[in-house]
LUMVEXMI-836205 format. One record per residue (C-alpha): y, z, x; residue number from 1; chain. Coordinates in steps of 0.05 Angstrom, whole numbers, always signed. Layout:
REM LUMVEXMI-836205
<r yy="Y" zz="Z" xx="X" num="NUM" chaine="A"/>
...
END
This chain:
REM LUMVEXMI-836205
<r yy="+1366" zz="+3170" xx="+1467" num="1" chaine="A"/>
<r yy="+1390" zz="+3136" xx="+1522" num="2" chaine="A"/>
<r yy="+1355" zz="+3091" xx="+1572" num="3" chaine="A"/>
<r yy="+1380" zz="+3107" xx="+1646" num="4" chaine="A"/>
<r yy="+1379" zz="+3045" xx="+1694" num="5" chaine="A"/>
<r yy="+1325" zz="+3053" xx="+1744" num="6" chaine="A"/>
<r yy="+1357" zz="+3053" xx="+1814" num="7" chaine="A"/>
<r yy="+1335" zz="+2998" xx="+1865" num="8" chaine="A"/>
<r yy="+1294" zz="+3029" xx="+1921" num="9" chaine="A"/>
<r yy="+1316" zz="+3009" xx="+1991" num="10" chaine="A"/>
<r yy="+1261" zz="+2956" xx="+1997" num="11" chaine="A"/>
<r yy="+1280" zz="+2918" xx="+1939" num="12" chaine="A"/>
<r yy="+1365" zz="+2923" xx="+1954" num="13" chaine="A"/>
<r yy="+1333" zz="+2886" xx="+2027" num="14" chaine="A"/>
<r yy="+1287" zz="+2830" xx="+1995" num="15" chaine="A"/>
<r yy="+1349" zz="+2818" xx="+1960" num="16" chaine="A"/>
<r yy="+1390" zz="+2820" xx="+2019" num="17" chaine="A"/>
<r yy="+1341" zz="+2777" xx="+2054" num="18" chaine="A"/>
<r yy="+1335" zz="+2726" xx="+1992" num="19" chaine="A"/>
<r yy="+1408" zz="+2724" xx="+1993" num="20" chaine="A"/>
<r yy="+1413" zz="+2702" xx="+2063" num="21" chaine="A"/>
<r yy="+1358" zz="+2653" xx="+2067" num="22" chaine="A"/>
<r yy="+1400" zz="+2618" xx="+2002" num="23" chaine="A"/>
<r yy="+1461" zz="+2610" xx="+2047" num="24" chaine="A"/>
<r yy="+1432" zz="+2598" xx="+2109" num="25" chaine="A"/>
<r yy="+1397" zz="+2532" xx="+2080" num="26" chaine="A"/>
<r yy="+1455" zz="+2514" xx="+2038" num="27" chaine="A"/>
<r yy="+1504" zz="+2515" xx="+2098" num="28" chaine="A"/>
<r yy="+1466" zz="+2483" xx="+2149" num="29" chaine="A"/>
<r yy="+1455" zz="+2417" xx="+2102" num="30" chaine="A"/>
<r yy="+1490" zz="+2355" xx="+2140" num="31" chaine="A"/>
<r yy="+1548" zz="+2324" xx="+2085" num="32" chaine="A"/>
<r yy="+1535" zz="+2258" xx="+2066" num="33" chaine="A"/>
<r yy="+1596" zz="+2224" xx="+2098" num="34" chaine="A"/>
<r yy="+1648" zz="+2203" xx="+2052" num="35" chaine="A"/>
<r yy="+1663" zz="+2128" xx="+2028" num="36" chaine="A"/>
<r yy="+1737" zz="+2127" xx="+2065" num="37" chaine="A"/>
<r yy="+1706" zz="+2159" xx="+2125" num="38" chaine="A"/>
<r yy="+1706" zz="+2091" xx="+2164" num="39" chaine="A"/>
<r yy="+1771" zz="+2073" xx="+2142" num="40" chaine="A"/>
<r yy="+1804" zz="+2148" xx="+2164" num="41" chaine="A"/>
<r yy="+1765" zz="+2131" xx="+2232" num="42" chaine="A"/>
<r yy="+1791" zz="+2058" xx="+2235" num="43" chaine="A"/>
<r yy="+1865" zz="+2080" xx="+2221" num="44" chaine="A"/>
<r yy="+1873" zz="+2141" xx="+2267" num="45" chaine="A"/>
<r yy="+1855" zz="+2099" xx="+2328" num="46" chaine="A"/>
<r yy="+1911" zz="+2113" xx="+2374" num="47" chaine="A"/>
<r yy="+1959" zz="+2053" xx="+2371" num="48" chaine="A"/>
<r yy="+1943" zz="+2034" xx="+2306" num="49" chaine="A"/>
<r yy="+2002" zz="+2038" xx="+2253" num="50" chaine="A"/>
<r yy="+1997" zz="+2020" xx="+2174" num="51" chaine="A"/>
<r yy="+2069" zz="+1994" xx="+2179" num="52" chaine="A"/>
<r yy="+2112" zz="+1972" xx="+2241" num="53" chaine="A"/>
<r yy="+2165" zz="+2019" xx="+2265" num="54" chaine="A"/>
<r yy="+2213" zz="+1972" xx="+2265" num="55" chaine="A"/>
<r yy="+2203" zz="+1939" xx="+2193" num="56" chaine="A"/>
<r yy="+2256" zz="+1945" xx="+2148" num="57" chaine="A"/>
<r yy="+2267" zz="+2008" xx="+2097" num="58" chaine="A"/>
<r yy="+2245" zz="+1987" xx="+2026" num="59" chaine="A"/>
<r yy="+2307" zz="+2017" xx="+1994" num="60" chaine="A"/>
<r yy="+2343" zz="+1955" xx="+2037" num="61" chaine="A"/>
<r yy="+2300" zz="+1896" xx="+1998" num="62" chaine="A"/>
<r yy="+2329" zz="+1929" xx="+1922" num="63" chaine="A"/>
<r yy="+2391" zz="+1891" xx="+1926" num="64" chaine="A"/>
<r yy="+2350" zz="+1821" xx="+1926" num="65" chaine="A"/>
<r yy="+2306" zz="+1843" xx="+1863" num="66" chaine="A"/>
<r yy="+2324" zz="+1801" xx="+1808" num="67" chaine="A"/>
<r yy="+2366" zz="+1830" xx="+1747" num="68" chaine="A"/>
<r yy="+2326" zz="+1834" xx="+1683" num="69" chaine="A"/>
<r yy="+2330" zz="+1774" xx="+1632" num="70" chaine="A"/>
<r yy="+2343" zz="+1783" xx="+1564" num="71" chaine="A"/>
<r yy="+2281" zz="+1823" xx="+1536" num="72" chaine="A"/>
<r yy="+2253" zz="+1846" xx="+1595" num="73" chaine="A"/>
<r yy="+2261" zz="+1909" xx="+1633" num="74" chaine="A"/>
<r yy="+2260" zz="+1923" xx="+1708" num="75" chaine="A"/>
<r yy="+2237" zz="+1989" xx="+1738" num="76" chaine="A"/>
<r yy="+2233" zz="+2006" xx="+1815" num="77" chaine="A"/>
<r yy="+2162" zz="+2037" xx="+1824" num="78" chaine="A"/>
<r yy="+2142" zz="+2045" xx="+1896" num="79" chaine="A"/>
<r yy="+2199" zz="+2040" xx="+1951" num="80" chaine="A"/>
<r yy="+2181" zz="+2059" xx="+2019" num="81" chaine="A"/>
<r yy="+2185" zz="+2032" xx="+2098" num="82" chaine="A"/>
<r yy="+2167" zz="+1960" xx="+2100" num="83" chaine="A"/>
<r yy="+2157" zz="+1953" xx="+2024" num="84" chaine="A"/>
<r yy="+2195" zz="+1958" xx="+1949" num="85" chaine="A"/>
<r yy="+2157" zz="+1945" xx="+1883" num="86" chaine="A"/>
<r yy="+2189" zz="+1938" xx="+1814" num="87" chaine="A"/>
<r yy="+2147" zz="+1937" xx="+1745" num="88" chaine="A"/>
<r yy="+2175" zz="+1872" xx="+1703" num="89" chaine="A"/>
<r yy="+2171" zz="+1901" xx="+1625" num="90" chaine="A"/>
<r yy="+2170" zz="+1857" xx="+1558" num="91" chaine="A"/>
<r yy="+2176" zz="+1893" xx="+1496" num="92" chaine="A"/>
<r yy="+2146" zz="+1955" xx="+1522" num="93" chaine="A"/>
<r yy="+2087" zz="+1929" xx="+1562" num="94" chaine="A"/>
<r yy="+2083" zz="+1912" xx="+1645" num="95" chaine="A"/>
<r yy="+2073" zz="+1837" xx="+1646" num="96" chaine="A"/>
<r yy="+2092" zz="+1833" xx="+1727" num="97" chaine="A"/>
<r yy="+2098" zz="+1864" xx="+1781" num="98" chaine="A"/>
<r yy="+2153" zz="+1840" xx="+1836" num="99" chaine="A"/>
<r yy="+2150" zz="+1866" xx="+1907" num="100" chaine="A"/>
<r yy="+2183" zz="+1841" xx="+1976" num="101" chaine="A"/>
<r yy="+2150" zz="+1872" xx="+2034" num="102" chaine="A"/>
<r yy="+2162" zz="+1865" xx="+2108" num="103" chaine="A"/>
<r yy="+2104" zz="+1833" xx="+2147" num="104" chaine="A"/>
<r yy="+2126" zz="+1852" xx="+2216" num="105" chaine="A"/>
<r yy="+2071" zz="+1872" xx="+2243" num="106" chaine="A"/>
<r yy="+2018" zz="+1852" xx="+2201" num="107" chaine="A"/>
<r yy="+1971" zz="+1802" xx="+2236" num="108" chaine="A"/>
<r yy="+1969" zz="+1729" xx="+2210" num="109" chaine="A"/>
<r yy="+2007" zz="+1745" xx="+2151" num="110" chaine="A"/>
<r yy="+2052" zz="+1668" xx="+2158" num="111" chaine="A"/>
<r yy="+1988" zz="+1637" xx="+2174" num="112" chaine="A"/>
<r yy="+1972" zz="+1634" xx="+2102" num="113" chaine="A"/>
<r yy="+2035" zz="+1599" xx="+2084" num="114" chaine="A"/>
<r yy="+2031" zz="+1546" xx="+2147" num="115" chaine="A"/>
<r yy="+1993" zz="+1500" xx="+2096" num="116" chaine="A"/>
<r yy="+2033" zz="+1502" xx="+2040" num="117" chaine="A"/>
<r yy="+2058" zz="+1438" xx="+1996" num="118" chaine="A"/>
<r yy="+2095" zz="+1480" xx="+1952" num="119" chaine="A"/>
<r yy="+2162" zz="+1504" xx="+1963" num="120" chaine="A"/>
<r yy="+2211" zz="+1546" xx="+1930" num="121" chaine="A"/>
<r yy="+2287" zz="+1536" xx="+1950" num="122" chaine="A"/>
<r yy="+2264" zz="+1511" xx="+2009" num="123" chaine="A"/>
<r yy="+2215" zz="+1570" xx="+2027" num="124" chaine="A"/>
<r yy="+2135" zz="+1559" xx="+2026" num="125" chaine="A"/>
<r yy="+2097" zz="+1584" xx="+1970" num="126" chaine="A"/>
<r yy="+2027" zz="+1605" xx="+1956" num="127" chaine="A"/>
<r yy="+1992" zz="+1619" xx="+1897" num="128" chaine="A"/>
<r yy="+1921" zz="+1665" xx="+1890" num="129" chaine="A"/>
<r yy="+1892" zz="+1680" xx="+1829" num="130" chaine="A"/>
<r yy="+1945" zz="+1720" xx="+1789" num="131" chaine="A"/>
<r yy="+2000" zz="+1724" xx="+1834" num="132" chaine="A"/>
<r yy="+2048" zz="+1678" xx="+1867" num="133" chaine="A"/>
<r yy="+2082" zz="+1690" xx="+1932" num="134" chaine="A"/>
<r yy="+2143" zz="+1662" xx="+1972" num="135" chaine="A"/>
<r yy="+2153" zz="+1667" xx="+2057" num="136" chaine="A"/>
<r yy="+2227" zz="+1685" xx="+2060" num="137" chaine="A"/>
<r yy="+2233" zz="+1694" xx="+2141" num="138" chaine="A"/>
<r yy="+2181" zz="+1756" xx="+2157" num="139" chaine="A"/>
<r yy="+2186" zz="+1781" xx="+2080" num="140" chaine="A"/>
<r yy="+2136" zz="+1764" xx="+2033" num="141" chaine="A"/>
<r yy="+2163" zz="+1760" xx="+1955" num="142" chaine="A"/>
<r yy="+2123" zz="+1761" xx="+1911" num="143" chaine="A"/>
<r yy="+2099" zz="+1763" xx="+1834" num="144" chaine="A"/>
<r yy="+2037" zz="+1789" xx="+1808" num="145" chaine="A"/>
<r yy="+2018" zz="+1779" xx="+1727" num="146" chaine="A"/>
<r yy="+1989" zz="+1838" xx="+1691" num="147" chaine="A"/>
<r yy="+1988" zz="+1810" xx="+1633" num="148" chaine="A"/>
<r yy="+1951" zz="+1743" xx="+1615" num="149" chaine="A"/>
<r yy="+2021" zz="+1718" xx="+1586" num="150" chaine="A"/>
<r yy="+2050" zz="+1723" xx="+1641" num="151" chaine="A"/>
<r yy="+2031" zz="+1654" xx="+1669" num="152" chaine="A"/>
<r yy="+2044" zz="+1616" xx="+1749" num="153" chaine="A"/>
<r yy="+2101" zz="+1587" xx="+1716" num="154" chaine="A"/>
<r yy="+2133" zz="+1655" xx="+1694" num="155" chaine="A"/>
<r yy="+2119" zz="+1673" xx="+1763" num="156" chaine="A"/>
<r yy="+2148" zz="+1616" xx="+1801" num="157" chaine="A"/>
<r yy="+2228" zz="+1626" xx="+1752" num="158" chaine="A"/>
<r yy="+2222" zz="+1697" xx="+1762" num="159" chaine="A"/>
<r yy="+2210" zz="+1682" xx="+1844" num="160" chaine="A"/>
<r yy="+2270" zz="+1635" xx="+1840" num="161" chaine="A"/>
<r yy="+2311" zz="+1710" xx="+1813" num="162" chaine="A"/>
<r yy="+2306" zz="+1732" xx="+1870" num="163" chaine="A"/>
<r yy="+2362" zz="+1733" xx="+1924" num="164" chaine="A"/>
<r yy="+2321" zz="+1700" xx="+1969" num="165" chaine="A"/>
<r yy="+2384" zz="+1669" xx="+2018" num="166" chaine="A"/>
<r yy="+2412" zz="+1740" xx="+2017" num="167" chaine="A"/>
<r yy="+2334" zz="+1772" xx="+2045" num="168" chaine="A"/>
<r yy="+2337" zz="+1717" xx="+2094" num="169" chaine="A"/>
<r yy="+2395" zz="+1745" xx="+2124" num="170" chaine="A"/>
<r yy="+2369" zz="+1807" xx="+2126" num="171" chaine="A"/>
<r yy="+2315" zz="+1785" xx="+2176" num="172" chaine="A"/>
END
């Protein structure tokens, strides 16, 4: 025997209807919580302001002036783009730096930090911040960043020296 389906009368196919509605009609009219980078997508599409200067340099200009990898270490270009090249430094497999020139045209105070600087490095100013080391070469910032806690401010400062820094300043 063989149960037939009992066939919805027209008053329940329209509470169902009406259910149905009311669901999407409070669903859909909730405000969305605004989203963390809101501010920041607000902030950068302000007419006028740019993330990098139209006339910085192109990144794929600054790989001639990375340093050539010593014995045991690898170099791999990462991130190249307008105003800005990054390589990975490798040793035996693992990232123990990260090297990077990037074009501060444009990019408010970015010498001031350097104006106090005792340390120099063939005859450019040099600061150091927590894991990373950076040189002033002109408006180009070099610099070296440790991933790895082997990777010490010394191993930062040799591997700055690498660098064709006379060579970037005549790019400027």
């Amino acid at each position: 025997m063989r149960i037939k389906p009992m066939p919805f009368s027209n008053w329940h196919r329209g509470t169902v209807a009406l259910m149905l509605s009311v669901v999407l009609l409070l669903t859909g009219c909730q405000p969305k919580a605004p989203s963390q980078f809101s501010q920041a997508q607000q902030d950068s599409s302000k007419k006028g302001v740019t993330a990098v200067a139209k006339d910085a340099t192109q990144g794929s200009e600054f790989n001639k002036f990375f340093p050539r990898p010593a014995a045991g270490y690898a170099r791999t270009f990462s991130q190249e783009k307008k105003g800005f090249a990054e390589a990975k430094l490798n040793k035996d497999g693992k990232n123990v730096a990260m090297l990077s020139i990037n074009d501060t045209t444009g990019i408010a105070g970015s010498a001031q930090k350097y104006a106090a600087a005792t340390e120099k490095i063939a005859g450019y100013p040099v600061t150091n911040l927590g894991n990373q080391t950076a040189v002033l070469v002109g408006k180009y910032q070099v610099k070296v960043q440790s991933r790895d806690p082997s990777f010490d401010k010394t191993d930062r400062q040799a591997w700055l020296q690498k660098f064709d820094l006379k060579g970037l300043e005549k790019l400027n």
